[in-house]
C-alpha positions as MATLAB code, in Angstrom:
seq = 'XXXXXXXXXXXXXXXXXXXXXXXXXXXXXXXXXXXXXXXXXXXXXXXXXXXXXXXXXXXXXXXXXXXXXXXXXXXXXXXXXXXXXXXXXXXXXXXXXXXXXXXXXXXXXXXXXXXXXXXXXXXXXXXXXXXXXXXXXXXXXXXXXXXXXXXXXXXXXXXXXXXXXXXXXXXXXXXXXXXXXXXXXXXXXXXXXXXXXXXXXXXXXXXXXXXXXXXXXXXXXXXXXXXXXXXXXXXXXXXXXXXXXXXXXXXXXXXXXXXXXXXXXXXXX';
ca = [
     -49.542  -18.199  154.663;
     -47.537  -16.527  157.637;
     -47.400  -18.306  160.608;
     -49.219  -16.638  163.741;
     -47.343  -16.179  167.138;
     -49.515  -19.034  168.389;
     -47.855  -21.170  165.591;
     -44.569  -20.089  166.605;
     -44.999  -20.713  170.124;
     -46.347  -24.071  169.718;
     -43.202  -25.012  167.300;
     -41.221  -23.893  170.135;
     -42.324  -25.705  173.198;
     -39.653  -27.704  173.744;
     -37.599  -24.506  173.968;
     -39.669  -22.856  176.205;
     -39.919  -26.200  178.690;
     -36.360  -25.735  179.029;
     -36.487  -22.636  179.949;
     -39.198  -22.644  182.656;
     -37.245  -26.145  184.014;
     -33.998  -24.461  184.224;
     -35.977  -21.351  186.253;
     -37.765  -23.924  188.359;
     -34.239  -25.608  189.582;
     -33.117  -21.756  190.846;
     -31.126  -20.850  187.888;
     -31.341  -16.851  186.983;
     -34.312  -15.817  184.354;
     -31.159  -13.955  182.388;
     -28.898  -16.786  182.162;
     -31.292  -19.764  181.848;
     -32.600  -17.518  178.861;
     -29.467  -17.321  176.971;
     -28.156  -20.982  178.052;
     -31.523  -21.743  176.361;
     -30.806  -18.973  173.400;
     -27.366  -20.930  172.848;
     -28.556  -24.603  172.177;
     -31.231  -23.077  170.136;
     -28.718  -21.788  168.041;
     -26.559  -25.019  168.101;
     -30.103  -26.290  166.672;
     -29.989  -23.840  163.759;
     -26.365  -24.011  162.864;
     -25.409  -27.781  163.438;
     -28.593  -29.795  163.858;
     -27.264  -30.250  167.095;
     -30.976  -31.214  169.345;
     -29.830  -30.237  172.613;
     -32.466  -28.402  173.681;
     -34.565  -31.423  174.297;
     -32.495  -32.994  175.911;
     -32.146  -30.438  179.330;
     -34.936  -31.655  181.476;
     -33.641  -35.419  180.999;
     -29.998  -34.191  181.699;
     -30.049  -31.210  184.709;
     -32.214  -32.671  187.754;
     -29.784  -30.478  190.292;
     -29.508  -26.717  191.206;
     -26.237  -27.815  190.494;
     -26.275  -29.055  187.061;
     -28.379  -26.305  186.246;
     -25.957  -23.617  187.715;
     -23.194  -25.413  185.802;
     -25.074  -25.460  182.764;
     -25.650  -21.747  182.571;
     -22.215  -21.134  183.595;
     -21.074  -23.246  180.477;
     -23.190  -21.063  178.511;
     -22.043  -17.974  179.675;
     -18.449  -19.127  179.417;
     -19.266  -19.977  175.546;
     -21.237  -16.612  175.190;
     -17.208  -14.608  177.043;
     -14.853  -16.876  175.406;
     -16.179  -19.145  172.269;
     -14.597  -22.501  171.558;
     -12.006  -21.521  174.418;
     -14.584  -22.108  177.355;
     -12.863  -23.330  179.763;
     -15.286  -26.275  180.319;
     -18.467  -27.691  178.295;
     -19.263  -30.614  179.239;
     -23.104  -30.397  180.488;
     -23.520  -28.476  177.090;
     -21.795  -31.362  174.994;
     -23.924  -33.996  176.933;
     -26.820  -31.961  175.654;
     -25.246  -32.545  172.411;
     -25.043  -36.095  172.182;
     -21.098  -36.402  173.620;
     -19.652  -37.777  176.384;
     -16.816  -35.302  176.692;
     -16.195  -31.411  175.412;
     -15.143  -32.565  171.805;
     -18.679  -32.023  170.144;
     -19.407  -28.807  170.902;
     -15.687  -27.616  170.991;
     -15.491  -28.699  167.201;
     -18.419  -26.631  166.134;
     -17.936  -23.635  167.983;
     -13.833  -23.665  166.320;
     -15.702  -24.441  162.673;
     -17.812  -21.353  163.559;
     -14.198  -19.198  162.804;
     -14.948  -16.013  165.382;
     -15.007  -16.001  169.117;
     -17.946  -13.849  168.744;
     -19.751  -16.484  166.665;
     -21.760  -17.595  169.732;
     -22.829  -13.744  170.902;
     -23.647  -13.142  167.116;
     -26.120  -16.433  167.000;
     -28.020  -15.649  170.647;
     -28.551  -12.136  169.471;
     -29.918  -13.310  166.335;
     -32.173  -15.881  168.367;
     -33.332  -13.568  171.252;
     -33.708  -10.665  167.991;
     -36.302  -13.562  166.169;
     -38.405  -16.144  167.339;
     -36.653  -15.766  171.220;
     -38.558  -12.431  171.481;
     -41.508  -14.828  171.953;
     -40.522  -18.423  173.166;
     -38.906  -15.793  176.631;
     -42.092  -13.491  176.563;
     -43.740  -14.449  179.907;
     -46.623  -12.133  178.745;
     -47.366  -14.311  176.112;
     -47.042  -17.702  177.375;
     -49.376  -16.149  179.977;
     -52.348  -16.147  177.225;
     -51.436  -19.213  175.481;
     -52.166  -20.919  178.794;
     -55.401  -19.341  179.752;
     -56.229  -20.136  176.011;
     -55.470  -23.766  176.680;
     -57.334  -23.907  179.983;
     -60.161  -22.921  178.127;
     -60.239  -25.999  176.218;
     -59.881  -24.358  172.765;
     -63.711  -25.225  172.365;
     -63.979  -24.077  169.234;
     -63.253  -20.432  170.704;
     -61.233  -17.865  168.296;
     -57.442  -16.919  169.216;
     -56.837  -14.457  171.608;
     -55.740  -11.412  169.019;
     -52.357  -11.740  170.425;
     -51.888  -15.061  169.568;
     -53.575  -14.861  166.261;
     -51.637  -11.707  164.944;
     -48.566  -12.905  161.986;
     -45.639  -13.684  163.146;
     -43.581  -11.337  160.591;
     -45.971   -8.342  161.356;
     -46.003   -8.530  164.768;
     -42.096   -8.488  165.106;
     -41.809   -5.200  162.505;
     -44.221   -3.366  164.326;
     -42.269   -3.856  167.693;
     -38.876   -2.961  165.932;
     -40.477    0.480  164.110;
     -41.556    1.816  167.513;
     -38.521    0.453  169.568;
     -36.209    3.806  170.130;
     -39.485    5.587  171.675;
     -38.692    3.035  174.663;
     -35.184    2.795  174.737;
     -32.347    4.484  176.558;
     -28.488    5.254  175.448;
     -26.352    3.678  178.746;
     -22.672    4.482  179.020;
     -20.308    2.956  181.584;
     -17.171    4.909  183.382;
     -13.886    3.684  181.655;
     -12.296    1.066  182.775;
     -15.368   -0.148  185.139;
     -17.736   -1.996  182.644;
     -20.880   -3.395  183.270;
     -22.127   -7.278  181.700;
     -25.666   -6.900  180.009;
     -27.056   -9.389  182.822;
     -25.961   -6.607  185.876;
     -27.920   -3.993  183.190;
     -30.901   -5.727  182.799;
     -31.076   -6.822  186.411;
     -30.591   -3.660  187.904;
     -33.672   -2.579  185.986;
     -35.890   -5.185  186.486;
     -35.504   -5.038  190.160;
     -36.567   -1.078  190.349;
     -38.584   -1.124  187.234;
     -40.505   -4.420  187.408;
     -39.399   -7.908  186.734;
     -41.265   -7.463  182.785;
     -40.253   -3.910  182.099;
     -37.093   -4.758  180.101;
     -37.349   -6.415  176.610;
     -33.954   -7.110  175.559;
     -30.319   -5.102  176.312;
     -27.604   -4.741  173.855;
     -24.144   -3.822  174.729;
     -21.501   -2.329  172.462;
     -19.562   -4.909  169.988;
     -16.362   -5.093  170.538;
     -13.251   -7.055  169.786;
     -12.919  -10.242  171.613;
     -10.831   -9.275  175.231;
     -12.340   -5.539  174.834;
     -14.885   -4.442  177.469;
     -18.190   -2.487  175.757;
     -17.847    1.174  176.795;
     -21.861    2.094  175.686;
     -25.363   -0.026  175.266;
     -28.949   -0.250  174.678;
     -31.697   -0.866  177.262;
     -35.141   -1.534  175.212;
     -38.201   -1.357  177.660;
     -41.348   -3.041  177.017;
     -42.942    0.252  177.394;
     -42.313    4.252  176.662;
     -43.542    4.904  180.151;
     -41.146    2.783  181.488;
     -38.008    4.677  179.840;
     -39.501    8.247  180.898;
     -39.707    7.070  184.481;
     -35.901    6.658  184.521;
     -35.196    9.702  183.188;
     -37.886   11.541  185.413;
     -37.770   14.417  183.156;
     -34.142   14.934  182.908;
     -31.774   14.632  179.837;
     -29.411   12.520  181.661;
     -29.212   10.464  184.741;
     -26.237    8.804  186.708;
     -26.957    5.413  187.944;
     -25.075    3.036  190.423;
     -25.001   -0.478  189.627;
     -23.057   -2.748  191.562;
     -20.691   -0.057  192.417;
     -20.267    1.253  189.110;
     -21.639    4.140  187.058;
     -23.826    4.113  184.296;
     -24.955    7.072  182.473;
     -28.253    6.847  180.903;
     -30.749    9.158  178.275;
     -32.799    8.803  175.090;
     -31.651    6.762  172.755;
     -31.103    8.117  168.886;
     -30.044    5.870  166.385;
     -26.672    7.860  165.412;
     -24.771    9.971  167.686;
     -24.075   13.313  166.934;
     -20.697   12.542  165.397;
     -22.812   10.451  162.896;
     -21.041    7.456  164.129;
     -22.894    4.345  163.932;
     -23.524    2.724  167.238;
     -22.556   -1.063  166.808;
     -24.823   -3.259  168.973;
     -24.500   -6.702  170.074;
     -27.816   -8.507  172.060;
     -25.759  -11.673  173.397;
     -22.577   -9.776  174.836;
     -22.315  -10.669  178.550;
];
């Protein structure tokens, strides 16, 4: 039998606890969700059970800033982070030697970026959908009493997660940056969210590149058509300015019109 979302949620509680405790100490909703992404991912690859261990081990605004910054360090630079020491504690070690071991096993720099995109791609899409957890807890206030799932809740996992991936380009936009003045996929997605809503964006992905190389194009996926068109306001193209910088942005297509396959990456910072 499939599991349902509910199922899935419920297995992933822990994860989501993390999240919301590293959101509660001030940390950023984009970088709490991939520090969370990452030691879900050490879970998955290593048996490393870090994630339960983040309420017991941040208590600060400062250990939680330091945590994400570990993670996004990881997320730029792989096993040569400069420091990962909150994450390794997480992991069981009293130094950087745990972690730094398994992310040098993992062979590519890009072996972190490649494991949150696969997370936030699968079951992240709901242990970071606000939406969701939204139900689940009016569900639970409820008392259950014997009452049927919410449809949400109830609908297979598998299905649910197709559905959203057939009917993703109708709400996504094609964002290019000026050369030589890239944007990270955290100044994308929070440029948006602060015009556009803080739920409007479901996930970004930026150009994969070699490790050192800045992405030059990306992927903005909005939670909903509307959302896309308003950006555009009817035009084929529009020039943004984020942070100083230009971004170009219009309807996505899956190929360009060279026929060269755009190479997308949902963890690259």
């Amino acid at each position: 039998m499939e599991p349902t979302v509910h199922d899935v949620l419920a297995f992933h509680r822990v994860d989501r606890a993390a999240y919301e405790h590293l959101l509660s100490l001030g940390a950023g909703r984009h970088s709490s969700r991939d520090a969370v992404a990452l030691l879900m991912w050490f879970h998955g690859k290593a048996g490393l059970d870090a994630v339960s261990h983040v309420r017991a081990l941040v208590r600060t605004q400062a250990a939680a800033a330091q945590l994400v910054e570990e993670a996004r360090a990881v997320l730029l630079h792989g096993a040569d982070a400069e420091t990962t020491t909150l994450l390794s504690l997480a992991c069981g070690e009293d130094d950087d030697a745990r972690v730094r071991r398994f992310l040098a096993s993992c062979g590519t720099a890009d072996a972190p970026r490649r494991g949150v995109a696969d997370v936030l791609g699968g079951v992240g899409a709901l242990v970071f959908d606000d939406r969701l957890h939204a139900i689940l807890r009016r569900y639970e206030a409820g008392g259950r009493d014997g009452g049927a799932l919410p449809g949400e809740l109830a609908a297979p996992y598998r299905r649910r997660v197709a559905a959203e991936v057939q009917e993703e380009d109708g709400r996504s936009l094609f964002i290019t940056f000026s050369k030589g003045f890239p944007l990270t996929r955290v100044e994308v997605e929070e440029f948006f969210t602060e015009r556009w809503g803080g739920d409007c964006v479901a996930r970004v992905m930026m150009e994969k590149t070699p490790a050192g190389e800045p992405p030059t194009y990306g992927r903005i996926v909005f939670r909903r058509a509307a959302t896309a068109a308003a950006v555009l306001a009817g035009r084929p193209l529009v020039k943004l300015v984020v942070n100083g910088r230009h971004l170009w942005a219009r309807m996505y297509v899956p190929r360009s019109a060279s026929g060269r396959r755009q190479r997308f990456c949902d963890a690259c910072v």
